[in-house]
C-alpha positions as CSV (number, residue, x, y, z in Angstrom):
1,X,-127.9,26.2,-82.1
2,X,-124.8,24.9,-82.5
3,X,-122.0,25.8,-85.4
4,X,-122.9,24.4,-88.8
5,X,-119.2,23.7,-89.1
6,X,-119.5,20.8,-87.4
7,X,-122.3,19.7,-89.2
8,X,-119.8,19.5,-92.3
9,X,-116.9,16.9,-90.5
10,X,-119.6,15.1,-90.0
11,X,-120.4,14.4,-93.7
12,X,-116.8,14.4,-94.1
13,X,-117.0,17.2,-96.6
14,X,-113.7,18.4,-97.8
15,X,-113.7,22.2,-98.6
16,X,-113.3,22.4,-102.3
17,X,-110.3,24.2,-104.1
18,X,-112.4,26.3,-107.2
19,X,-115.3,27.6,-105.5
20,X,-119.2,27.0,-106.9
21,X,-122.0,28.9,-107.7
22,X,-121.8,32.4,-105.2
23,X,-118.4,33.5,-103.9
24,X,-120.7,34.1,-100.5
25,X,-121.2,31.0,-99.7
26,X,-118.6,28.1,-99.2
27,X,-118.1,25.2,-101.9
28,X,-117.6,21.7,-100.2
29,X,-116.8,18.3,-102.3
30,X,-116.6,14.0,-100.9
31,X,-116.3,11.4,-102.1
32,X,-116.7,8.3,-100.3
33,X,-117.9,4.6,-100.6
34,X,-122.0,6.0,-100.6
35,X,-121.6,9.4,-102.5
36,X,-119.5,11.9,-104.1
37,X,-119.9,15.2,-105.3
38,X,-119.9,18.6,-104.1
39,X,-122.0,20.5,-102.2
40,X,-122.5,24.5,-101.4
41,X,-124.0,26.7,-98.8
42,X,-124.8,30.4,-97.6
43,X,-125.7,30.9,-93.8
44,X,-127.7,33.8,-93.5
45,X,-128.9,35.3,-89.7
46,X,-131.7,32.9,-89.9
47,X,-131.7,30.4,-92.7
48,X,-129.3,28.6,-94.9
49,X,-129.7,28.2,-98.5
50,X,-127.5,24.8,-99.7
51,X,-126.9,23.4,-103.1
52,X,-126.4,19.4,-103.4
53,X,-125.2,17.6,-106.6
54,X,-124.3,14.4,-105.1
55,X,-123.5,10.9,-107.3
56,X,-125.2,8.2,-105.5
57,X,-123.4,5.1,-105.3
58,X,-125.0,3.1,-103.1
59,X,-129.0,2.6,-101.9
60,X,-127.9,5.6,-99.3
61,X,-130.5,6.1,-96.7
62,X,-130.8,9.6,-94.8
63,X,-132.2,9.7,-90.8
64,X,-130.6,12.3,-89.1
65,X,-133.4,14.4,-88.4
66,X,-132.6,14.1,-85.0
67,X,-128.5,15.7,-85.3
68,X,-129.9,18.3,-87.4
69,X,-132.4,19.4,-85.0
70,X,-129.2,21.1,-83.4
71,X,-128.6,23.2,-86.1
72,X,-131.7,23.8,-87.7
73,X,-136.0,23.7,-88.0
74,X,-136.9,23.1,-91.1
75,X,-136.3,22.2,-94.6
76,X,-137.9,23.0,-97.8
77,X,-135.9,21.0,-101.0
78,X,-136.4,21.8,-104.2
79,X,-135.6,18.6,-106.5
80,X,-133.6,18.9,-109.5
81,X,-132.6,15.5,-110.1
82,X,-133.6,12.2,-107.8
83,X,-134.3,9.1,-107.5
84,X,-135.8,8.0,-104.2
85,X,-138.6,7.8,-101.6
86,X,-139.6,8.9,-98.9
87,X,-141.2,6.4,-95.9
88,X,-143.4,8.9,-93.3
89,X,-145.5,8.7,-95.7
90,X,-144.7,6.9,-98.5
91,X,-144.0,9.4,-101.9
92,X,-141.8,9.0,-104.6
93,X,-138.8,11.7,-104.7
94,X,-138.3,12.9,-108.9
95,X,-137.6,16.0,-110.4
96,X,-139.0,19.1,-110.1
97,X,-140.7,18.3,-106.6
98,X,-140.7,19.5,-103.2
99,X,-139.3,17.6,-100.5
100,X,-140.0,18.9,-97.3
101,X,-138.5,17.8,-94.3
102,X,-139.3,18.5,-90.5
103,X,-136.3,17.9,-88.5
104,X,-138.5,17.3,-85.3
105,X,-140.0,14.8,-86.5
106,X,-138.9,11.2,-87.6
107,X,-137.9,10.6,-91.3
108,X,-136.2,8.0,-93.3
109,X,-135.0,8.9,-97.2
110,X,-134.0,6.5,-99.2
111,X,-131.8,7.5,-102.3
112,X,-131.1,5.2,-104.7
113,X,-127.7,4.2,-106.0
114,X,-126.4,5.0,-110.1
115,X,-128.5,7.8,-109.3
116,X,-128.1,12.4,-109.4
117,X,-129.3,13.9,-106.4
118,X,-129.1,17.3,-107.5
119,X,-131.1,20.0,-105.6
120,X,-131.6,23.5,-103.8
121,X,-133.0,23.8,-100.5
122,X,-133.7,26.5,-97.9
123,X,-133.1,25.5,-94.7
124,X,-135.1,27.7,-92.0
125,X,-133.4,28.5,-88.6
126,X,-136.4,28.4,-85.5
127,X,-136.1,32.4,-85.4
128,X,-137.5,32.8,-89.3
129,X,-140.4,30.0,-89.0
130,X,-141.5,31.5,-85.4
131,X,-141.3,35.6,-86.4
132,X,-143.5,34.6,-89.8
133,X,-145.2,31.1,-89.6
134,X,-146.0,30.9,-85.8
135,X,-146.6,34.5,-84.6
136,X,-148.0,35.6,-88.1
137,X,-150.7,33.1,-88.9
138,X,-151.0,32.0,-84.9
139,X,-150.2,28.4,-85.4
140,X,-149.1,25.9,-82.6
141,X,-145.3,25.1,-83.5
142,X,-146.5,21.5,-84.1
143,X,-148.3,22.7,-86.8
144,X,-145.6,24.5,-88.8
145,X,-144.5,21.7,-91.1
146,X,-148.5,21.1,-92.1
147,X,-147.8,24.8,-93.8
148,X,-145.4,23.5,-96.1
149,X,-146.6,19.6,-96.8
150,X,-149.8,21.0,-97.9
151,X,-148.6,23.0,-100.3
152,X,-145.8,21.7,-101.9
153,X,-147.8,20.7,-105.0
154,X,-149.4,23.8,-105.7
155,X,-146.1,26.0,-105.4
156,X,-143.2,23.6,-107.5
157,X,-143.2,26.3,-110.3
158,X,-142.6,29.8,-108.4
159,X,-140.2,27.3,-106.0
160,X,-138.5,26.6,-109.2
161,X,-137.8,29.8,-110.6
162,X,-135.8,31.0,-106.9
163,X,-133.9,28.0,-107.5
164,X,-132.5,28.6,-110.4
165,X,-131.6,32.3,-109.7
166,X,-129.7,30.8,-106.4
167,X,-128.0,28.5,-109.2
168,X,-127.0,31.5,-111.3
169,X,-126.3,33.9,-108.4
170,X,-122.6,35.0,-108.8
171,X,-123.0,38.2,-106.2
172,X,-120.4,38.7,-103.8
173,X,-121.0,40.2,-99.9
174,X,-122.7,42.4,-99.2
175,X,-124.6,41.9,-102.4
176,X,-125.3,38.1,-101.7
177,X,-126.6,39.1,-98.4
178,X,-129.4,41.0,-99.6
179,X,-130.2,38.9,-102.3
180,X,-130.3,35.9,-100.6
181,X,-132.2,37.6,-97.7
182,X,-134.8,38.3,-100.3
183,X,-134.8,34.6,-101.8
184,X,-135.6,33.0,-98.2
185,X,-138.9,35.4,-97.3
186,X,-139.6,35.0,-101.3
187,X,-139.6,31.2,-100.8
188,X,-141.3,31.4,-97.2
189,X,-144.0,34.2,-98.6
190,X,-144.5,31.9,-101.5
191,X,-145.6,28.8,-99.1
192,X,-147.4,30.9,-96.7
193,X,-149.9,32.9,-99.6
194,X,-149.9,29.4,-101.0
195,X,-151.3,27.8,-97.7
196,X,-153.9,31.3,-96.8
197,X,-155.3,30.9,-100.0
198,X,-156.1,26.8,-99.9
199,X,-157.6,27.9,-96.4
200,X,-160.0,30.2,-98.0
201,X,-160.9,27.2,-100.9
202,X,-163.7,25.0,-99.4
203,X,-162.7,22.7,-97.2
204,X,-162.3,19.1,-98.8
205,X,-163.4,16.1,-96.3
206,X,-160.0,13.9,-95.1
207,X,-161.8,11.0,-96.5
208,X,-161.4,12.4,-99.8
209,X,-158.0,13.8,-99.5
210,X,-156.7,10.2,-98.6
211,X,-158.2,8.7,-101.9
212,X,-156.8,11.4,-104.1
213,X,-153.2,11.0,-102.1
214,X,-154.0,6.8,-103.1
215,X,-154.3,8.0,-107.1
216,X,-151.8,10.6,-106.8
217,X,-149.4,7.6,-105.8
218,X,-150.6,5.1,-108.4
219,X,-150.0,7.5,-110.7
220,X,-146.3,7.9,-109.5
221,X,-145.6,4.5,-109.5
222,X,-147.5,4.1,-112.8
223,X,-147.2,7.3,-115.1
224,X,-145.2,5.5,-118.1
225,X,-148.4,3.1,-118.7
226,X,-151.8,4.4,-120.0
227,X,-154.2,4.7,-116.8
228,X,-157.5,4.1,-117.2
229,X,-160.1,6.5,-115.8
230,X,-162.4,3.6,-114.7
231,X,-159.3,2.5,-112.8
232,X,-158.9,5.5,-110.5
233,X,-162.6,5.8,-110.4
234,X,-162.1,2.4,-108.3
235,X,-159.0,3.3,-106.5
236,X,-160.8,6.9,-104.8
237,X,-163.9,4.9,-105.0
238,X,-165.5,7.8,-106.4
239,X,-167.8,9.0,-109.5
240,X,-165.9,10.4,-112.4
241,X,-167.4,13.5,-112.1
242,X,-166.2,13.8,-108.4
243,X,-162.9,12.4,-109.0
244,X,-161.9,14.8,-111.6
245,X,-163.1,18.3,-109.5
246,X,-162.1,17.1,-106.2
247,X,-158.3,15.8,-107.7
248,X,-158.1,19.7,-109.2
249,X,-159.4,20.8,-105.8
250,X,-156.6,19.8,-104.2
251,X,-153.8,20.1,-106.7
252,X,-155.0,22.9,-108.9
253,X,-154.8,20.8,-111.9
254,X,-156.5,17.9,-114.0
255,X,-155.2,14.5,-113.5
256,X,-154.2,14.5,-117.5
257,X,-152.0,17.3,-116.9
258,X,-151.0,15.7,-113.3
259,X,-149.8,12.7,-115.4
260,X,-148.1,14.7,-118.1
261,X,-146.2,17.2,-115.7
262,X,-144.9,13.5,-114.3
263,X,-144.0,11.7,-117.0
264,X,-142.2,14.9,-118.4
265,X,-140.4,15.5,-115.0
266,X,-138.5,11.9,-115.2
267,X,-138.2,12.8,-119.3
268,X,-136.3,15.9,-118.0
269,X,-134.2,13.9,-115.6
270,X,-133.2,11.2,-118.1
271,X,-132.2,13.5,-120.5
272,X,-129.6,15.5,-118.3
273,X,-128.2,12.1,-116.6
274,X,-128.6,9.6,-119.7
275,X,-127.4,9.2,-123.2
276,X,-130.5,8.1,-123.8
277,X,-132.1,8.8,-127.3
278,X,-134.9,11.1,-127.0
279,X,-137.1,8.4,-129.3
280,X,-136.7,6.3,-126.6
281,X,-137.0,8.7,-123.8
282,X,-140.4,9.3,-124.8
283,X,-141.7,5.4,-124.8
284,X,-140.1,5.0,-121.9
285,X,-142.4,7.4,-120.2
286,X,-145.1,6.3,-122.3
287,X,-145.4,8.5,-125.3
288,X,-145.3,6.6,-128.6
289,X,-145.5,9.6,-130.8
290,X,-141.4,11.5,-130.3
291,X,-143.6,14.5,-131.8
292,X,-146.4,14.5,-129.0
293,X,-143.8,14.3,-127.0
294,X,-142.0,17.0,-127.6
295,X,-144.4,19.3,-127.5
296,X,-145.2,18.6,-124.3
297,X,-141.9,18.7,-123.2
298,X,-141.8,22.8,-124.9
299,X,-144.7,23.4,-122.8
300,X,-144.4,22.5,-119.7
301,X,-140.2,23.4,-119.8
302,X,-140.2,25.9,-122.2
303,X,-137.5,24.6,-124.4
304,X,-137.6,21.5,-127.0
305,X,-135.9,18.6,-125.9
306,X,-133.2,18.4,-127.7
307,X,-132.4,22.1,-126.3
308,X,-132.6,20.9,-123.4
309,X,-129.9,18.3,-123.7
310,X,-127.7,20.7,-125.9
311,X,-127.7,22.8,-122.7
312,X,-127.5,20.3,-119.9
């Protein structure tokens, strides 16, 4: 593979004069007519770990899966702040998700302008993915990326948690190298136990995983309204009683607390990137009661709202 380095003129990233988050890795900042920002990385012997806090500008769309594939295999992002989509398929990109991305394969990412795109990803070298993914569970190469689409929903909350001890690492070498050794086969053992143990579940027909994927995505594009069970009854074209267990089948939770953990995920994100009232945070993802609202918010983040803004 060929010298990240080069991978950085290309962006036209500028290295930065104060350096960011671990003194290991190397602190980058542009600014230019689509983006601007800064932007941080750690090569290890096989995987890199990046940090992107990027302003978009512009509507910014990202297809150089191809130009990476020189440098890299894989990438697993987890989304702090966004506001995008992603076309192969179709799915909305928001907080506290993971994007993964498959540099062998073609994919189109479209960011949206006055928008954060604030993130931490682990990006996997071919060596790591073939030594633990291919070898270990004895899985044609084609099918290493099926690992980590599958269970991106079910692993967002451990995923979360290495994040934000990458965000807080201040280790020097040869500290950093250990510790970040341990993050990336945390965050690969993570996705791999994750994708043993939904093989073990019983197997849920495609037909059925295609109709919860269609409610899963008019809930997305829907969350802030109140959603009628009838409704997605029709959209899976499925009983009630079938619709709820097989949607908790697949994503290991209801569809109430599927909706909440969404409309709390955008709350989260216009909170740290608005001035936004927190009244009218909470109508605008569909919660007319500030109170229910904010004990929502304690429970699935852990802090009240308006802690959360005091320490943005």
């Amino acid at each position: 593979m060929k010298n990240f380095d080069d991978l950085i003129k290309k962006f036209r990233l500028q290295l930065a004069e104060t350096p960011l988050y671990s003194p290991a890795g190397k602190t980058f900042s542009c600014n230019n007519s689509e983006y601007s920002g800064t932007y941080w990385i750690y090569e290890g012997k096989d995987f890199y770990i990046d940090i992107h806090n990027m302003y978009i500008k512009e509507d910014y769309v990202f297809n150089e899966s191809e130009f990476l594939s020189n440098y890299l295999s894989l990438i697993s992002n987890y989304i702090i702040s966004c506001n995008g989509e992603w076309d192969t398929p179709y799915q909305n990109i928001g907080p506290n998700t993971i994007l993964i991305m498959d540099v062998f394969r073609e994919n189109n990412y479209i960011f949206h302008k006055n928008s954060i795109f604030y993130g931490v990803s682990l990006k996997f070298k071919e060596n790591m993915l073939k030594k633990y993914v291919v070898e270990s569970l004895q899985l044609k190469r084609n099918n290493v990326s099926h690992v980590f689409l599958s269970t991106r929903d079910t692993i967002t909350e451990p995923i979360k948690k290495l994040a934000n001890k990458i965000l807080n690492c201040t280790m020097e070498k040869p500290a950093a190298d250990l510790f970040f050794e341990g993050i990336a086969k945390e965050w690969l053992s993570i996705t791999i136990n994750a994708f043993l143990k939904s093989k073990n579940k019983k197997s849920v027909p495609l037909s059925d995983k295609k109709a919860i994927e269609k409610v899963c995505l008019y809930i997305n594009d829907h969350y802030s309204m109140k959603i009628p069970q009838s409704l997605l009854e029709k959209i899976a074209m499925m009983s009630g009683t079938k619709l709820k267990s097989t949607f908790k089948k697949i994503h290991n939770m209801s569809i109430t607390e599927y909706t909440q953990r969404k409309r709390i995920n955008f709350a989260e994100n216009l909170l740290m990137t608005s001035d936004i009232d927190i009244k009218n945070i909470a109508k605008a993802v569909g919660y007319s009661s500030p109170g229910r609202f904010s004990a929502l918010y304690k429970r699935y983040k852990g802090q009240s709202p308006k802690d959360a803004r005091k320490n943005k």
